[in-house]
N, C-alpha and C positions, 0 to 999 in steps of 0.2 A: 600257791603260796600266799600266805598274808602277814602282816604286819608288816616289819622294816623290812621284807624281801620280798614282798607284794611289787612292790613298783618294779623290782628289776626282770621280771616276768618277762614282759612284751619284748627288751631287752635281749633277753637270753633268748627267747622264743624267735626273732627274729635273724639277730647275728652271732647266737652259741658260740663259739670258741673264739670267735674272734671279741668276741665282747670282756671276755673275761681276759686275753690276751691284753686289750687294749687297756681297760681299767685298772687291770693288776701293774701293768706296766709302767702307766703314768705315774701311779701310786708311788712307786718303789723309787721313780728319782726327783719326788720329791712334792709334785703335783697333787694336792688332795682330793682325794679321789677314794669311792669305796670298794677298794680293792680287796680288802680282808669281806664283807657281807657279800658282792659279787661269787667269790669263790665258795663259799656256804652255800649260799642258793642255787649256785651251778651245781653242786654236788647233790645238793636235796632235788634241782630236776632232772640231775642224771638219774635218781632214784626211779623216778616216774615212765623210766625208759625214751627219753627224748632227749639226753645227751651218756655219750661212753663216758663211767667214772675214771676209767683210766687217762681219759683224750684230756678231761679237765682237770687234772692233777700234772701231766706232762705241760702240758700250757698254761697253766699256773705258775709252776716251777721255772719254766724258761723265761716268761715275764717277769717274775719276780728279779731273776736272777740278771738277765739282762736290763733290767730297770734300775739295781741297785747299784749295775757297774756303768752305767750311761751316768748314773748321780755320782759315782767315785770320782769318773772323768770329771766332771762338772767342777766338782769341789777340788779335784787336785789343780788346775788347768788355770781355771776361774776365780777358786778362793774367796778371798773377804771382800776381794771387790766387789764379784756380785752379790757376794750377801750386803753390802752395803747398799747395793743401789735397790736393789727386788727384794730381799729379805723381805722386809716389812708387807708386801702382799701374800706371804705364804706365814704369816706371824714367825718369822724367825729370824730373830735379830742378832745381831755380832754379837753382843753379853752372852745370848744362849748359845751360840756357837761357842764361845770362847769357854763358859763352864763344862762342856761336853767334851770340848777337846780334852783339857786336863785331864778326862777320865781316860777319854781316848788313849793318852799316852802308853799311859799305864794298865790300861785292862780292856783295850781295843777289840782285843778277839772274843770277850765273853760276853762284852757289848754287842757284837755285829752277833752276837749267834743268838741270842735271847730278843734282840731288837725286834724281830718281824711279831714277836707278839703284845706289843704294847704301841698302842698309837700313838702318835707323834715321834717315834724313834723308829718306828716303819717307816714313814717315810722321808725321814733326814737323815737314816741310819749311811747307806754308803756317800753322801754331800758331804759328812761330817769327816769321815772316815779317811776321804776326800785331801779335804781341806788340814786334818791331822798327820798329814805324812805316811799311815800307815801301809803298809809295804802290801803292794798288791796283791801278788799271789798270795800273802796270807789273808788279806780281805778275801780274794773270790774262794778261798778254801773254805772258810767260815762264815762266809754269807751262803754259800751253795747248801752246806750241813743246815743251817739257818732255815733256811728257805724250803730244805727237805722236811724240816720234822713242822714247819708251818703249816703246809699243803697236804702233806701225811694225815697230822690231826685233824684239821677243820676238815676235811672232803671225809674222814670216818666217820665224824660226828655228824656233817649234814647229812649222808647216807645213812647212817645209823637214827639217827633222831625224827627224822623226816619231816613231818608236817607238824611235829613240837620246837624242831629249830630254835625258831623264834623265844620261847621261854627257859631255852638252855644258854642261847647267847645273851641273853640279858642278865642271867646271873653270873655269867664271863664278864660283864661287863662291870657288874655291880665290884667282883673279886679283883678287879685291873685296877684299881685304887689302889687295894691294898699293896699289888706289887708298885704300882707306880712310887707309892710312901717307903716302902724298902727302899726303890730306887734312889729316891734322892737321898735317902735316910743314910746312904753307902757311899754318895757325891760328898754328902755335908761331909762326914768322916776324913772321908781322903783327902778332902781339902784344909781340914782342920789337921791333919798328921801332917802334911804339907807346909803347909805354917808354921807350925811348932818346928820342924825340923829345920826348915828355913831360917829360923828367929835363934835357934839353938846354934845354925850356923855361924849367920850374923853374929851373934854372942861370943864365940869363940875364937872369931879372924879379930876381934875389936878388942881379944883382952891379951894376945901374941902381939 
C-alpha cells in the first residue's frame, strides 16, 4: 500500500484485527483517530490474502458499534459538563454541540444513520446523540444500520479497488464537501423555520 495507507501497513501487518478494532473504536466515541482509512486499508490487505475480508468487516462493525454506544453513554451520563471542561481538546465546543442538538431533536435518526460517512459527525455522532436525549434503542438501531452500510461499502471498495484505493478515496473526499454544504445548508433551514415559527409564536400569545 502507498499513500495515505502506506503508513498503517506495519500496523495492520503487526496487530491485523486488533488494530482496526482498536482504531475504529476510539474513533466512534469520539477520539480522533483514523478509523474510516484503517478500515480501507484493512480490506485492501485482506485483498492480498494477509487478512479474512469477512474477519475485518465483523470487527469493524463491532467497534464501530460499540464505540458509538460508549460515546452515547458518555454524552447522556456526562453531558455539557464534559464538553465544557475537554471539548476544546477534541475542537468541539458547547455552540457546536448545541447547533447539532437542535437537528438532533428533530431528525436524530437520519442523522445517526448517514453520520459514519462524513467526518466530524463520525466521530461525535453517538456523544451528541448522548447529550440530545435521544432514546436509546432507537439510537443503537440506527447507528447498527449506520455502521452496516459503512463497513459494507468501504471494505467493497478497498477489496474491489485495491492498490488504486488511494485515488478513489481522494475523490470521496474531494465529494464530502459538497455533502458536508447540504449538511449545513439543511441545519441553516431548520433553524430559520424554527425561528420564524417561534417569532410567529411569540406574535400571536402578545396580540390575545
Amino acid at each position: 500500500m502507498s499513500g495515505i495507507f502506506g503508513h498503517l501497513e506495519p500496523l495492520l501487518d503487526r496487530y491485523g484485527y486488533l488494530a482496526v478494532f482498536a482504531i475504529v473504536g476510539v474513533e466512534s466515541f469520539g477520539i480522533p483517530a483514523p478509523g474510516q482509512t484503517i478500515l480501507i486499508a484493512a480490506a485492501v490487505y485482506a485483498g492480498t490474502g494477509h487478512l479474512n475480508v469477512v474477519g475485518v468487516a465483523v470487527v469493524a462493525f463491532l467497534a464501530a458499534t460499540i464505540g458509538d454506544n460508549i460515546g452515547y453513554l458518555i454524552g447522556h451520563f456526562g453531558g455539557r459538563r464534559l464538553v465544557r471542561r475537554y471539548g476544546r481538546y477534541v475542537l468541539l465546543t458547547e455552540e457546536r454541540v448545541e447547533r447539532v442538538e437542535r437537528v438532533f431533536t428533530r431528525h436524530g435518526a437520519k442523522l445517526v444513520l448517514v453520520a459514519r460517512f462524513v467526518d466530524g459527525l463520525r466521530q461525535f455522532n453517538g456523544l451528541v446523540a448522548g447529550i440530545a436525549g435521544m432514546h436509546w434503542a432507537r439510537f443503537l438501531v440506527f447507528n447498527a444500520l449506520g455502521a452496516v452500510l459503512w463497513v459494507g461499502i468501504w471494505v467493497s471498495v478497498g477489496r474491489l479497488a485495491g492498490r488504486h484505493i488511494g485515488e478513489v478515496y481522494e475523490r470521496f473526499r474531494q465529494y464530502q464537501i459538497y455533502l458536508l454544504l447540504a449538511l449545513a445548508a439543511v441545519v441553516i433551514v431548520l433553524f430559520l423555520r424554527h425561528w420564524v415559527r417561534r417569532r410567529r409564536h411569540t406574535g400571536s400569545e402578545s396580540n390575545t
